[in-house]
N, C-alpha and C positions, 0 to 999 in steps of 0.2 A: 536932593532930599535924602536924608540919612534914617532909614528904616530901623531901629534897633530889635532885637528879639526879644528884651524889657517892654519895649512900647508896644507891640503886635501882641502880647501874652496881654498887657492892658489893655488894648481896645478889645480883644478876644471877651476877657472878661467880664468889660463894661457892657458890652451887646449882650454876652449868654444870660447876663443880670438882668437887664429888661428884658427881654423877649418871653412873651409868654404864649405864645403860639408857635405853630408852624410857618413858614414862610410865606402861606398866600393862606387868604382867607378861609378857615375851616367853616364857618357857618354857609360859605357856596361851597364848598369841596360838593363833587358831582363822582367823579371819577373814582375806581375802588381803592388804588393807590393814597390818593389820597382821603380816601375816608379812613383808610386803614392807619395812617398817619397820624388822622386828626385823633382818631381812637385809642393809640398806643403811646404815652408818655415818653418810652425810651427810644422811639422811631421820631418825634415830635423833635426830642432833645438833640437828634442827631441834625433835622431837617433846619434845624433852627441855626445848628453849627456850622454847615454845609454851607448855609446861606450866607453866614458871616465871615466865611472864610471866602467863599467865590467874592463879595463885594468888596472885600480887605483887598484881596488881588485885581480885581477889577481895578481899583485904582491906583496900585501901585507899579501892574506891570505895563511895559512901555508897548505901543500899539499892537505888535506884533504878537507879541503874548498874549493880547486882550482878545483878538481877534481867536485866537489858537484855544485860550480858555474857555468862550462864549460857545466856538463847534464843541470843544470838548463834552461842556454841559448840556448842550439841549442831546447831544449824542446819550449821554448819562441819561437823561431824563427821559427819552425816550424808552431805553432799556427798562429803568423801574416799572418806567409803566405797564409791562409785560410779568412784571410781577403779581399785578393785582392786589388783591389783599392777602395775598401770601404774606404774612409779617417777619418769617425768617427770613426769605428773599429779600420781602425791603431792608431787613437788619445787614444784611451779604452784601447788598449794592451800597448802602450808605456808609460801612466797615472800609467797603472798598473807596469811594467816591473820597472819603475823608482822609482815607491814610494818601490819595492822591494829593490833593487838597494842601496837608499839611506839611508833605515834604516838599512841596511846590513852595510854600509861604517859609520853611526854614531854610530852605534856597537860597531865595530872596533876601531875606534876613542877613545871611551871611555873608550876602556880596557888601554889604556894607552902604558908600557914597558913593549914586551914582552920578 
């Protein structure tokens, strides 16, 4: 299957276009991480991106990667969670989490047909 970085910037698109929440349900958010999230627009916007860029790779990288991605993020997720509702910290993890994120998926993009 031939990935292009036309088509990833389109699916990218198409998701941040619907999405209008955070990635798990804000009306049970419990946790201050995540209420801090559900409370901040530009934290929301990132958690939104985060998410559709882990499931864009989730399915395009081959087990090995999947596997390497899934520890990566709960690894990730854990760490947030020690932010609380510190909203710079969540800006700093998600700043960080994305620019991983993205050059992971321009990576990929570049290898072309695999």
């Amino acid at each position: 299957m031939r990935v292009t970085t036309s088509t990833l910037a389109l699916v990218l698109t198409l998701a941040a276009g619907s999405a209008q929440a955070a990635s798990f349900p804000c009306d049970k958010a419990e946790a201050p991480d995540e209420k801090a999230i559900c409370a901040h627009l530009p934290l929301n916007d990132r958690d939104v991106e985060m998410a559709t860029r882990f499931e864009i790779l989730k399915a395009v990288l081959p087990m090995g990667g999947q596997s390497k991605l899934r520890d990566d993020q709960e690894t990730w997720l854990t760490e947030r969670r020690t932010c609380g509702a510190e909203v710079e910290c969540l800006r700093t993890a998600y700043d960080a989490r994305l620019k991983v994120l993205r050059a992971v998926l321009g990576e990929f993009a570049k290898q072309g047909p695999q």
